[in-house]
N, C-alpha and C positions, 0 to 999 in steps of 0.2 A: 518478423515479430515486431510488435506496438510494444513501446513500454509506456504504457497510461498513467501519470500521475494522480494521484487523489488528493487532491489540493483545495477543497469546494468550502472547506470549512471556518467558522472566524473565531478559533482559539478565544472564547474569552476566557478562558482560565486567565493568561497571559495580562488580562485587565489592558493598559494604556500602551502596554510595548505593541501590541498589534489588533488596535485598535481603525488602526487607516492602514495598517500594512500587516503582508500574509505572512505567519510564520517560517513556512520554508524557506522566505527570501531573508531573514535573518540572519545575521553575520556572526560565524564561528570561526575565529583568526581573520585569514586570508579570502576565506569564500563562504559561501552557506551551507544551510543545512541541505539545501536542493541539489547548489554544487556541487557537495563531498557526494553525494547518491550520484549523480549524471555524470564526474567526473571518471566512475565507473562505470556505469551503465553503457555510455556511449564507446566504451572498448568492446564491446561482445560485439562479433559480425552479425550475429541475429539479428539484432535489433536495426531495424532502419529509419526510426520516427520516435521523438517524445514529443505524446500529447498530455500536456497538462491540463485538466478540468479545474474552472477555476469560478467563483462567484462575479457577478457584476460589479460588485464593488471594489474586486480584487484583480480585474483582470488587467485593468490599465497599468496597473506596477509591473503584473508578468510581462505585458509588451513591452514597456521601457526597458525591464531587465534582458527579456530576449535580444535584443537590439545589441546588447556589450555581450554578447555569448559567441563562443567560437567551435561549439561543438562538432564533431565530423555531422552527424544525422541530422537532418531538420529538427525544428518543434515547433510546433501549433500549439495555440494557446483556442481553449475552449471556455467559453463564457455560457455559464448554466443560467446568468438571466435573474439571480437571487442578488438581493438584496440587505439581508439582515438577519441571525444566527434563527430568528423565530420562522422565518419563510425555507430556508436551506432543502433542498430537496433528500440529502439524507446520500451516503458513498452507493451505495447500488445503484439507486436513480442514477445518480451522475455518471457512473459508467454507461449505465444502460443511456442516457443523455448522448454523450461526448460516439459511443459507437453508431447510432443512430446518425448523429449528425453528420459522421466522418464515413458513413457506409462501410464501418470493418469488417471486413470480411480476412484476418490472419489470428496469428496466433498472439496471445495478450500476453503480457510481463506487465501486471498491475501492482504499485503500490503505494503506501503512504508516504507523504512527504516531509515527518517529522521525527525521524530517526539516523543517529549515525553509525552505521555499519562499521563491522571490521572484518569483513571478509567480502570476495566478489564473489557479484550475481552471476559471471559466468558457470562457476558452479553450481548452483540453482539450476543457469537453463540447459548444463550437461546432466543434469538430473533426470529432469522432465525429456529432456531427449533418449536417456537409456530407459525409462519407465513407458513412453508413447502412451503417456496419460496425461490429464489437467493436474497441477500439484498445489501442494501446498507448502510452508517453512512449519517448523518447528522446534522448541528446545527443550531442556530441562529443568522444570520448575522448582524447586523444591517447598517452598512457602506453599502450604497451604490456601492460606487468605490474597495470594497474590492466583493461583488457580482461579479459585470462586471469582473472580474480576477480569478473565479472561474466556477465548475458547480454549476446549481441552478435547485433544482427541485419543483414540484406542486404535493401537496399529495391531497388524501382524509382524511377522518374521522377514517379513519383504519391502514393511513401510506403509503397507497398503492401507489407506486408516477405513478404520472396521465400524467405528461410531464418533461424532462430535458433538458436543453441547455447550452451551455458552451459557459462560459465570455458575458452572453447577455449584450446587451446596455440598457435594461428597463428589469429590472430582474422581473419575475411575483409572487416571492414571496421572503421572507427572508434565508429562507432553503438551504447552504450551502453543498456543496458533499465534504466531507476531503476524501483521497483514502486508504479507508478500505472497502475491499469489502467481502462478501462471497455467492460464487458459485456452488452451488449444482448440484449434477452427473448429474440431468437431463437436465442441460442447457451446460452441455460443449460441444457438440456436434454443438451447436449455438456460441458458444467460437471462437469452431476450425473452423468457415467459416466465421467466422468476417471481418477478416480485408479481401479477398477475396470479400467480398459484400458489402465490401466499410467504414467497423471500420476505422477509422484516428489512426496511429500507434505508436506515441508520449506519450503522456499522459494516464494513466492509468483509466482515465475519460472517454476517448473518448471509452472504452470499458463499461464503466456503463452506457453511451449516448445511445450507439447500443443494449446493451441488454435490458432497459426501453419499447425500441421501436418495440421488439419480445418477451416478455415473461413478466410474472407478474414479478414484484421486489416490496419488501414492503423498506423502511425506519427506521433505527433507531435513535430518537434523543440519543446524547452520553448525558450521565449522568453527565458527567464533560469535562473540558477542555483539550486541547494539547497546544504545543508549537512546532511551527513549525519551523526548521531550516533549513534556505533556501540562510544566507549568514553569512559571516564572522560578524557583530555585532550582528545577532542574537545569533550563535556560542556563542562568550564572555559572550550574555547575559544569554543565558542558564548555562554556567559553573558557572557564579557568582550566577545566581538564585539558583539553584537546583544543582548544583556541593558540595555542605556543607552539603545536606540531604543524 
């Protein structure tokens, strides 16, 4: 199993802090936002490879940073060739990018690289291993107006999700999509003609939208929470929270 990063993007929310450097490489205490995820990730025996997808502009920091990294698994750093937030090829392309270039042919553990967990992926990919589907994460919303701003799916009694829509205006259940996906050999092939048959190219949702709608995917509720960093007083408020642990 690949665990793919999605790293393609250049946070301007963030404005001047990462302006010439990528968010994930951002320092929260001792390590970063990339760290505390890999820090994990590279414990699961699945996993044999992190490939980061990363812009032109950004990829020269990831190799620098690769360079002081001591992980057990390789990483490869992938350079999508972009330039600036208005050229950005958008998270689907760039997977569909980064596997192209790398000839994947295994199973995928894709995610974003701007959130800190507090639970391991190894349960995630004991998940998808008792299910022998592609999956997805998911939590408990309760906010309303925080649904509408998200995907939201409808499960069965088994996980199995039965329908998805992104940012609905009457969301049909509580169940939040965070973009931690994992994609099994057998659907890549459904991957790689996505955005071709009409995947929306942006959001890395709009690829678990498309694959719900062709192939079984079950659901995992996450055992614990994240913290999502999505702008500069989230930032602070992650270093103050969790930058002293």
């Amino acid at each position: 199993m690949k665990n793919i990063v999605i790293a393609a993007g250049y946070a301007t929310r963030l404005g001047e802090l990462t302006r010439n450097f990528p968010k994930p490489l951002l320092e929260i205490g001792d390590s970063t936002i990339l760290g505390r995820m890999l820090d994990d990730i590279d414990q699961i025996a699945e996993i044999d490879e992190h490939i980061i997808i990363t812009n032109h502009k950004f990829a020269p920091v990831f190799e620098q940073w690769k360079k002081e990294q001591h992980y057990q698994k390789p990483i490869t750093i992938v350079d999508d060739g972009t330039e600036t937030n208005d050229t950005r090829l958008g998270a689907v392309c760039d997977l569909l990018f980064a596997m192209e270039k790398l000839n994947i042919e295994d199973d995928l553990l894709v995610v974003a690289a701007d959130n800190l967990l507090f639970f391991s992926f190894q349960e995630f990919v004991d998940f998808a291993k008792e299910k022998q589907t592609s999956c997805i994460m998911c939590h408990e919303q309760p906010s309303i107006e925080k649904l509408q701003r998200t995907g939201v799916i409808v499960v069965d009694d088994q996980m199995k999700v039965l329908n998805m829509e992104e940012k609905p205006q009457q969301p049909k259940s509580h169940w939040a999509v965070p973009p931690f996906y994992i994609y099994l050999k057998k659907d890549l092939d459904l991957i790689r003609h996505s955005v071709e048959n009409g995947c929306g190219k942006d959001a890395p949702g709009n690829l678990a939208h498309y694959m719900v709608e062709h192939t079984n995917i079950h659901a995992w509720p996450m055992s614990a929470g994240r913290f999502d960093i999505g702008s500069l007083d989230t930032y602070y408020e992650a270093v103050e929270k969790y930058g002293k642990n």
